[in-house]
Every structure is written in structure tokens, then in C-alpha cells.
ZAMIMI-576505 format. One record per residue: x, y, z of N, C-alpha, C in turn. Coordinates in steps of 0.1 Angstrom, whole numbers, plus 5000, padded with zeros to 4 digits. Example, Ala and Ser with C-alpha at 12.3 -4.5 7.8 and 13.67 -1.06 7.14 Angstrom:
<pts>
  n_px  n_py  n_pz  ca_px  ca_py  ca_pz  c_px  c_py  c_pz
  5132  4943  5078   5123   4955   5078  5132  4967  5078
  5128  4978  5071   5137   4989   5071  5129  5000  5079
</pts>
This chain:
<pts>
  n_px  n_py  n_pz  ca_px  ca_py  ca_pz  c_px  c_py  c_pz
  5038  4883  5039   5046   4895   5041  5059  4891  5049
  5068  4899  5050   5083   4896   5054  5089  4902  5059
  5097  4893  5068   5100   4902   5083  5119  4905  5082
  5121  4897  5071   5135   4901   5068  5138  4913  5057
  5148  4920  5064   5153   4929   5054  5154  4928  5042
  5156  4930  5032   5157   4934   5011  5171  4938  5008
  5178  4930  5014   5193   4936   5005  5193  4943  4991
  5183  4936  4980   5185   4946   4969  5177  4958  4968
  5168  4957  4982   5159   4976   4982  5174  4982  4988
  5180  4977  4998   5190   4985   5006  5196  4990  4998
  5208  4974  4990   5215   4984   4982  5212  4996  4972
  5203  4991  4963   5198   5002   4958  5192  5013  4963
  5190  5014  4976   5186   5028   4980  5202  5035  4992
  5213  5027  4986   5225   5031   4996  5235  5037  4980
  5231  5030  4972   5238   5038   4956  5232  5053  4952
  5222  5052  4959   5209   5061   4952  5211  5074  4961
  5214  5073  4976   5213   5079   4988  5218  5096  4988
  5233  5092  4986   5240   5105   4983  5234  5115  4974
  5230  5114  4956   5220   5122   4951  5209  5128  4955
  5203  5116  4962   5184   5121   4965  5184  5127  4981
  5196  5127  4987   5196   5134   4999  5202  5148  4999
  5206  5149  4985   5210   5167   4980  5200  5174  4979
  5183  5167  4974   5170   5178   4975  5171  5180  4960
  5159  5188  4957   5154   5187   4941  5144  5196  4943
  5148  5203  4928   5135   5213   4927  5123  5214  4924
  5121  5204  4930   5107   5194   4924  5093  5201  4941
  5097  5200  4948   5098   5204   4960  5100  5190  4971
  5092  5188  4983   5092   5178   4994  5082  5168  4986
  5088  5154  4992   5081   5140   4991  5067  5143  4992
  5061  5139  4987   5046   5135   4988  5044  5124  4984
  5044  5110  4996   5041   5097   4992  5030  5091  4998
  5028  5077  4988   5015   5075   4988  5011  5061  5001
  5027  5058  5011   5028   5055   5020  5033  5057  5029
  5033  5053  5046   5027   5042   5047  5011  5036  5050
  5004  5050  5050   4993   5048   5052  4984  5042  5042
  4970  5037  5040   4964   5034   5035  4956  5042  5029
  4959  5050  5027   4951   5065   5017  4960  5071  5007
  4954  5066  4994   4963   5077   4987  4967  5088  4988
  4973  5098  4982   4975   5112   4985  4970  5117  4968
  4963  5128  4970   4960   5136   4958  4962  5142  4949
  4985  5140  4951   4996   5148   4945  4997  5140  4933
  5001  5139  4925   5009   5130   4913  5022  5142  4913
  5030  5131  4908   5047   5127   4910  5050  5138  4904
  5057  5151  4902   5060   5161   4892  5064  5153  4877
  5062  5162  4866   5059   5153   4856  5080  5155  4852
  5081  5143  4847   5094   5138   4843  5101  5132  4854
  5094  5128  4865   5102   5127   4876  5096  5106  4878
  5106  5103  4885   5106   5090   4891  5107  5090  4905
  5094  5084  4913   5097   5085   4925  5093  5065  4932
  5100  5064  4941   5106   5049   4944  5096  5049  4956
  5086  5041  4959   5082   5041   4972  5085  5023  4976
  5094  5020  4990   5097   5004   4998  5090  5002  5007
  5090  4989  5008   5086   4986   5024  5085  4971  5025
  5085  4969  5041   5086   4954   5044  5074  4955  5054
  5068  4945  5053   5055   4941   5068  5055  4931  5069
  5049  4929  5083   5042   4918   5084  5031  4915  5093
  5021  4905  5091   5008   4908   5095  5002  4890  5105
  4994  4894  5111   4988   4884   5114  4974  4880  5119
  4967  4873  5116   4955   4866   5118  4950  4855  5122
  4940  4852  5124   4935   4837   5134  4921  4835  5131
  4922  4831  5121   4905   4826   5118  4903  4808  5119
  4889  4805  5124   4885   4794   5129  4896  4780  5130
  4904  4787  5142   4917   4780   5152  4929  4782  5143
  4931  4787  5131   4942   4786   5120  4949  4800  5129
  4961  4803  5129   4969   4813   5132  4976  4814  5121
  4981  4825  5113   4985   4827   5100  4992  4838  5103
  5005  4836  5100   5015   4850   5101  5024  4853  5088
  5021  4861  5081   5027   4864   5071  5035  4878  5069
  5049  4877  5060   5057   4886   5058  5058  4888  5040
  5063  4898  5037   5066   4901   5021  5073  4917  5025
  5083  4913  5010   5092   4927   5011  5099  4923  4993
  5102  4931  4990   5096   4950   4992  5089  4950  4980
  5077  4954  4996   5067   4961   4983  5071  4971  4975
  5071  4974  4964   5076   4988   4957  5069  4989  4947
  5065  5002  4947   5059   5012   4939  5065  5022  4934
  5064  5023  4922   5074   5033   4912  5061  5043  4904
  5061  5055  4905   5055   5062   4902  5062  5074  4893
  5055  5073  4883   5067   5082   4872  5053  5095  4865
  5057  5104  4870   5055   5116   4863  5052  5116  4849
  5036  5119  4843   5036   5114   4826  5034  5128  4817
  5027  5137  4830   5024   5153   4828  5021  5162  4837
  5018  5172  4842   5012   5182   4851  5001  5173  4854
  5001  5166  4869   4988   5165   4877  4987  5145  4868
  4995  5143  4863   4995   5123   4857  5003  5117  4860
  5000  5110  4867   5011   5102   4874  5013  5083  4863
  5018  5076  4859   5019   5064   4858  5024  5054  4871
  5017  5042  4869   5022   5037   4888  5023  5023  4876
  5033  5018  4886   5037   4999   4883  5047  4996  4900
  5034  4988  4903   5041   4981   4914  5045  4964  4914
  5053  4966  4914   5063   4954   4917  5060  4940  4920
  5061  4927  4916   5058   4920   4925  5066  4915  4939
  5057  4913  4951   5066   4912   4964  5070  4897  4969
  5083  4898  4975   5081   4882   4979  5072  4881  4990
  5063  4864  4991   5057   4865   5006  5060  4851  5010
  5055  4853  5023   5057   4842   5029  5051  4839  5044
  5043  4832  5041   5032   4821   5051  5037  4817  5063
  5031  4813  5072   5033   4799   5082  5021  4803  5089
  5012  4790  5083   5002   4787   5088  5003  4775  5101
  4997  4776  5110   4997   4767   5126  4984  4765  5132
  4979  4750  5129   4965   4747   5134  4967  4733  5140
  4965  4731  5152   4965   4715   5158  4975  4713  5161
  4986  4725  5164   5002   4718   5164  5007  4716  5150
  5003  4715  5143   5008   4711   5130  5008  4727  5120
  5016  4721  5112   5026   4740   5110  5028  4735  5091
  5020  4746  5083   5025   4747   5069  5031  4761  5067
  5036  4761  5057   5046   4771   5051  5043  4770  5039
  5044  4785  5031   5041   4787   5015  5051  4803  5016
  5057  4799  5005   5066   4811   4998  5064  4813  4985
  5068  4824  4975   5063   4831   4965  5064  4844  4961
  5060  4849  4951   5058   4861   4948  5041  4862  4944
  5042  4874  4953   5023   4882   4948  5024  4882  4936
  5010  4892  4935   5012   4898   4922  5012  4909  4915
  5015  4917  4904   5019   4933   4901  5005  4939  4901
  5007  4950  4895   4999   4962   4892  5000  4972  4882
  4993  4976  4879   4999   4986   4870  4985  4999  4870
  4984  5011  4868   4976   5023   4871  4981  5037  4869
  4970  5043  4876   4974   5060   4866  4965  5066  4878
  4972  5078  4880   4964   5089   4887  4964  5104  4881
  4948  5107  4883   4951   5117   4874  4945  5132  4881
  4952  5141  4887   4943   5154   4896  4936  5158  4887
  4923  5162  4897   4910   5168   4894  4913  5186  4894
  4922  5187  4902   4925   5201   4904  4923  5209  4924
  4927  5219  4923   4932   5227   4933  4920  5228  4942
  4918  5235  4952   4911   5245   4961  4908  5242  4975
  4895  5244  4982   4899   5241   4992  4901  5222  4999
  4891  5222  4987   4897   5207   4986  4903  5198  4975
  4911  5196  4975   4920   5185   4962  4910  5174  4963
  4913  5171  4947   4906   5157   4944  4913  5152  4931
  4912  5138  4935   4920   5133   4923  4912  5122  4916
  4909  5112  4905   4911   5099   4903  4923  5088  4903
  4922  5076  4905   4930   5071   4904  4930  5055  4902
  4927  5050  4889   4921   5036   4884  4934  5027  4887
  4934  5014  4889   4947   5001   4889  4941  4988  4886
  4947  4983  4878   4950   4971   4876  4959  4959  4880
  4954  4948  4889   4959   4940   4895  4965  4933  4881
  4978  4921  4879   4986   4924   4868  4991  4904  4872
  4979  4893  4869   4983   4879   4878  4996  4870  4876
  5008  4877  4882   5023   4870   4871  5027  4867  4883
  5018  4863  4899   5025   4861   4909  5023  4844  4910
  5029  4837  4919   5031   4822   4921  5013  4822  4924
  5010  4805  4922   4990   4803   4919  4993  4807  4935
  5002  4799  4943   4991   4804   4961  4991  4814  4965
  4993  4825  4960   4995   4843   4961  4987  4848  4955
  4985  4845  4938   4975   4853   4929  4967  4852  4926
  4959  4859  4918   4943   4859   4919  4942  4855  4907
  4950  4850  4897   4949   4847   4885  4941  4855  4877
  4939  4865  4880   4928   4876   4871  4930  4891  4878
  4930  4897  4860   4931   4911   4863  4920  4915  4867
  4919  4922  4881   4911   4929   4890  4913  4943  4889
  4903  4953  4886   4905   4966   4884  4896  4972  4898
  4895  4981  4899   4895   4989   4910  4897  5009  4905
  4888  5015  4914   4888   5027   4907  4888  5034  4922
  4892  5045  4925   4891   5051   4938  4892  5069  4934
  4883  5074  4941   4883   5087   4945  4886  5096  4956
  4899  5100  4949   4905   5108   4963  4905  5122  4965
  4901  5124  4978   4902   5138   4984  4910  5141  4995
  4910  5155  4996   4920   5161   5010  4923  5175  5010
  4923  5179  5026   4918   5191   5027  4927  5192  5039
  4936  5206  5036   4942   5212   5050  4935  5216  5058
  4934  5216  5070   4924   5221   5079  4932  5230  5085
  4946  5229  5084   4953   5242   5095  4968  5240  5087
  4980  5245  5094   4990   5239   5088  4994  5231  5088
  4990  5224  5098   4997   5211   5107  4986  5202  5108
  4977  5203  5099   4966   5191   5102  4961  5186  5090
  4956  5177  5083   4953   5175   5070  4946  5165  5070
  4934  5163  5062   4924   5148   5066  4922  5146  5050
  4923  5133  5048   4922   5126   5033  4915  5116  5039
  4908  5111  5023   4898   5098   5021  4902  5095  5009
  4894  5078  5008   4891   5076   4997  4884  5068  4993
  4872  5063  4981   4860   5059   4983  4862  5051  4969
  4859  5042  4971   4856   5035   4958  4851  5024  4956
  4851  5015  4945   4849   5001   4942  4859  4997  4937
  4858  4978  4936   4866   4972   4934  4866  4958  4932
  4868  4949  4918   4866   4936   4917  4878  4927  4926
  4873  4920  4936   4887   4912   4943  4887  4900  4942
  4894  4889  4937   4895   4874   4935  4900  4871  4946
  4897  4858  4952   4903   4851   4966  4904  4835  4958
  4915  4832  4963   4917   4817   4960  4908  4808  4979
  4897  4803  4975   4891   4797   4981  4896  4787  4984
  4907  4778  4980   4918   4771   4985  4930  4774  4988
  4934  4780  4996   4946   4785   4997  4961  4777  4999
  4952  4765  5004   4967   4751   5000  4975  4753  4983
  4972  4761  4975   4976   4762   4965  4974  4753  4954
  4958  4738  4960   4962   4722   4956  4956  4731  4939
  4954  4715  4929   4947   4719   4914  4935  4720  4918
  4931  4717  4928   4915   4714   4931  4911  4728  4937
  4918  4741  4938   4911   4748   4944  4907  4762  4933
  4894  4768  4933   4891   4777   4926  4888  4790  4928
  4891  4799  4921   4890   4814   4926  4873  4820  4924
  4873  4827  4934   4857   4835   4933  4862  4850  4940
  4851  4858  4924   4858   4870   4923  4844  4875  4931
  4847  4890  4940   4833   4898   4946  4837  4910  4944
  4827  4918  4943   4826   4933   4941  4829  4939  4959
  4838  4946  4964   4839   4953   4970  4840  4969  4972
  4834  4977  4978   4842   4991   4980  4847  5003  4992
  4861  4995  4985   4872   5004   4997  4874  5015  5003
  4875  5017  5012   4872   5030   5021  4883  5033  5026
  4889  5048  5032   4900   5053   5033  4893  5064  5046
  4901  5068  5056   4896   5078   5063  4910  5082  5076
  4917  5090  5068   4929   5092   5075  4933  5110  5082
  4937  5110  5090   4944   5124   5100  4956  5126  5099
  4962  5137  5092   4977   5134   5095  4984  5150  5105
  4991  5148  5110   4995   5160   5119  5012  5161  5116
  5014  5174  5111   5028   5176   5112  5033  5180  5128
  5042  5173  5130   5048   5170   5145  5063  5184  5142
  5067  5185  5133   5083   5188   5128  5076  5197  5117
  5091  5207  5113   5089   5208   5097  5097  5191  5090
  5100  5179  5096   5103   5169   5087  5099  5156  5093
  5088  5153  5106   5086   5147   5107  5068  5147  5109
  5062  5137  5109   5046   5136   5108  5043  5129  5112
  5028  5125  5115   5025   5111   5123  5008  5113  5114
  5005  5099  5115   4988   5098   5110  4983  5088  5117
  4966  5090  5123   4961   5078   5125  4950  5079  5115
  4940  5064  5114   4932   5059   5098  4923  5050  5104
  4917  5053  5097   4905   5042   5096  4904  5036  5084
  4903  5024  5083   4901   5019   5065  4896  5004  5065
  4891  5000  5053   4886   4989   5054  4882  4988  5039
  4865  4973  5038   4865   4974   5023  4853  4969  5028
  4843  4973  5024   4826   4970   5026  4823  4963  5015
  4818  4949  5017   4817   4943   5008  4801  4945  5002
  4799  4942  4988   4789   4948   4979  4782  4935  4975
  4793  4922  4970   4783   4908   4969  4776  4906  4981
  4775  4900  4982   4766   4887   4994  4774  4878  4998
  4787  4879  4988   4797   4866   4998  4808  4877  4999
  4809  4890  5000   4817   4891   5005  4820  4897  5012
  4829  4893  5024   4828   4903   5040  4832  4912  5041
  4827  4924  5052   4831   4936   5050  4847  4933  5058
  4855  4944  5057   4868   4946   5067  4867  4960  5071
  4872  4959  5084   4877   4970   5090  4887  4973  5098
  4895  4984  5098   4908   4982   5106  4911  4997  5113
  4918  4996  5122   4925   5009   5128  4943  5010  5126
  4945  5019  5120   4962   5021   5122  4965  5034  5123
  4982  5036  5125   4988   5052   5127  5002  5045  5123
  5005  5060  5122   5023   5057   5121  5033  5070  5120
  5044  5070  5120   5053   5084   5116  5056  5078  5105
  5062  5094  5100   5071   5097   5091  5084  5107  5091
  5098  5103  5085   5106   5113   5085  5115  5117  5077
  5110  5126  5075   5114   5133   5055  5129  5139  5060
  5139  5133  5057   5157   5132   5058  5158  5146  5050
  5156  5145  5035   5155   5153   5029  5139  5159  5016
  5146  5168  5008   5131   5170   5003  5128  5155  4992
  5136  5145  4994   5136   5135   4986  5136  5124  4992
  5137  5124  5002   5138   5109   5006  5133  5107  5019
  5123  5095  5022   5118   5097   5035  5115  5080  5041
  5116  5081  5053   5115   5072   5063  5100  5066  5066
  5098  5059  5069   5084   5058   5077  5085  5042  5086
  5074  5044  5092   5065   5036   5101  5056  5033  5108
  5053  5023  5108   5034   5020   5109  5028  5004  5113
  5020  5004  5120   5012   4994   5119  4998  4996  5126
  4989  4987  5133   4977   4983   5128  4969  4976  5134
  4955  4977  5134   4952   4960   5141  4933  4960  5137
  4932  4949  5129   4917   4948   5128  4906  4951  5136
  4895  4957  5135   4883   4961   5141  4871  4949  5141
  4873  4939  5129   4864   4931   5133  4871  4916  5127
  4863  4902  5128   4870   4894   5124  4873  4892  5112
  4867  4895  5105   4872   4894   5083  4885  4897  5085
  4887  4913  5095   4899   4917   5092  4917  4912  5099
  4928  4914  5091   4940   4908   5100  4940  4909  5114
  4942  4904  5123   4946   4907   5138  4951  4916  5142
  4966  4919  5135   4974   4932   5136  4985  4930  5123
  4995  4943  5125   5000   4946   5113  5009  4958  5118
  5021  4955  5110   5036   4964   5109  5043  4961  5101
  5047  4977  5099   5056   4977   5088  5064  4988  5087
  5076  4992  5079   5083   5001   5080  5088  5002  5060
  5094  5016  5060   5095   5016   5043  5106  5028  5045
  5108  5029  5031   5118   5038   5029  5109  5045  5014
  5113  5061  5005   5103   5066   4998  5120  5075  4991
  5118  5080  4979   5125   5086   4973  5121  5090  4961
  5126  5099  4958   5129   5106   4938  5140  5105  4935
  5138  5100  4924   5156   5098   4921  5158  5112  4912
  5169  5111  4912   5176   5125   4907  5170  5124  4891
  5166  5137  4888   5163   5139   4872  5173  5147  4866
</pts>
């Protein structure tokens, strides 16, 4: 993950700015970051909505300290009908520096894509949606999993007042890890069944600003594979009914999971 700015998200979101800060009759942003919980809206149908971001994270497992950055994440989510969303995310650049013994490696690259669909269940007191993805392996070998990994998740969410709203989301999920992470020929991937958990609070602070804290993680289902868990929060600030700000980070609950984590993004519709 990456701690430097994205000239091509800026520019493109500084061409784009003037339009999607006029508002749309679509109504307010509903995006699916920066938190780790879906949301149970899909995109109004005909519409393209742009979700950015940059992080970066860190960890320290058995004496290795690993600090990694990648930017921009992005996610494009395009309206296919009433309540269907189509999603394709991007691949990100990242970048490593690993530090054990004094001695310092470095790995740079691109992840790898995605591609998926969400589809609402429907209205009442509580929303619920599906939402299947496909991991998409076109990233550099020391980043990707070399295999499409699918994953299914069920999401829900429930206003509890005006200004209060609690989502989840539950699922399974095939994950590949490169078991060598030096990137050498000698190293091979092993895939495990996990399933991902979501458990988020969000409070409107403003009529255009928000904040959330989460719980989330990924309970592992093989025998080899560790559970994670983690604690984060963050704001948000919706400029206009199109375009919105955020910020966030994080910090593991046990050791599987990163040490800590931040990030910030930018979210939009582009004009239809």
C-alpha cells in the first residue's frame, strides 16, 4: 500500500470536480468506503460511481517488520438496473519494505483486479443485499494469487434512529497466499476457505459529515487458515450530493492480523 499521492486519481478527479460538485438527481453518495462493510445501496441504475484511496499498513510477524503502501485503490461501480450494481476494481500499485536483522528488502508492483455484482434483496426494516466477486490474477507474481478466488457476502443494515445505522456482513471466501513471498520460482500458492465478517456503527455527526467505528475480520474455516481480527473508525465528508471525502484507519486485535492501518480516499458519480 502507498503513502504517496496518485496524480492520475487527482487529476482525474480535479477535470471531473466542477460537474459532480453541482449534485444529481440521483440523490446523496452512498459508498462502499472507507469502511470495511459493504453498504446495501447499488449505484442508481445508469449511473457510474468512482470510489479512490491510498493506505498504508503495517505489521511484524516473527522479527520481520513489513510496511506497505498502494494507491489508488479504485472501484467503479456502474448501475446495470433498479437495485444491480456491476463493480470492477482496478488493479493498485503496491509497495513493500520489508526489515529483519538490519537488513531491508523492497518489492513494487501491481495487485490484482476484481470484478462482481450486487444485487438488493429489498426494503424494510432491514435492507439486505447479495453481493458475489471475483478476484481477477493480472497482478505482478509477488502481489497475486495467481487464481481466481470468488467470495460471496451477505449484507445487511438497519437505521436505528436518524443519525445511527449498524451494518454487517457475513460470508465465505476462497483466499490464495503466496507462501513465498520473496516472489522466488520456488515459491507456491495455497488456497483456504475463509469467512469474512463485517460489524460496523455509523453516526451522522452533520447533515454532510459522519463518522464509523467496526469490527471486522476473517475466521478461518481450513485448519491452515488463521483467523483475523481488527478494530477501526473513521469520518466522512460528503462536499456535495456527489462527491465525498473520507478517512480512516485501524489496528489489529490479534497477531494474524496487520498491526495498524490508514488511509484516506476520495468517492464520486460522475455526471450522467
Amino acid at each position: 500500500m502507498e503513502r504517496i499521492q496518485c496524480p492520475g486519481a487527482l487529476s482525474l478527479a480535479s477535470v471531473l470536480l466542477p460537474g459532480v460538485l453541482a449534485g444529481q438527481e440521483s440523490g446523496s453518495l452512498i459508498t462502499d468506503r472507507p469502511d470495511q462493510t459493504e453498504s446495501t445501496a447499488a449505484v442508481p441504475a445508469g449511473s457510474v460511481q468512482v470510489e479512490l484511496g491510498w493506505a498504508v499498513v503495517s505489521e511484524v510477524s516473527g522479527g520481520v517488520e513489513t510496511t506497505g503502501f498502494s494507491a489508488p485503490s479504485a472501484l467503479l461501480r456502474i448501475g446495470a438496473s433498479d437495485g444491480v450494481e456491476l463493480r470492477l476494481e482496478l488493479p493498485a500499485w503496491r509497495s513493500e519494505a520489508e526489515t529483519a536483522d538490519g537488513a531491508g528488502l523492497n518489492r513494487d508492483g501491481l495487485s490484482d483486479g476484481g470484478i462482481g455484482l450486487k444485487w438488493e434483496l429489498g426494503s424494510g426494516p432491514v435492507q439486505a443485499a447479495l453481493l458475489g466477486s471475483l478476484s481477477v490474477p493480472v497482478g505482478d507474481r509477488r502481489f497475486s494469487s495467481e487464481r481466481f478466488d470468488p467470495s460471496v457476502l451477505l449484507l445487511l443494515s438497519h437505521d436505528v434512529t436518524a443519525g445511527i445505522s449498524l451494518g454487517t456482513n457475513l460470508g465465505l471466501a476462497l483466499a490464495t497466499e503466496h507462501v513465498d513471498r520473496s516472489g522466488a520460482a520456488g515459491g507456491f500458492r495455497d488456497r483456504q476457505m475463509e469467512a469474512p465478517y463485517t460489524f460496523s456503527i455509523g453516526f451522522g455527526l452533520s447533515e454532510r459529515a459522519g463518522a464509523f467505528v467496526e469490527s471486522f475480520g476473517a475466521i478461518g474455516v481450513s485448519d491452515a487458515r488463521r483467523s483475523t481480527h481488527s478494530l477501526d473508525g473513521g469520518l466522512t465528508f460528503l462536499l456535495s450530493d456527489a462527491f465525498q471525502l473520507d478517512l480512516s484507519g485501524g489496528v489489529g486485535l490479534n497477531e494474524a492480523a496487520e498491526d495498524w492501518f490508514f488511509g484516506t480516499g476520495v468517492s464520486f458519480r460522475l455526471p450522467g
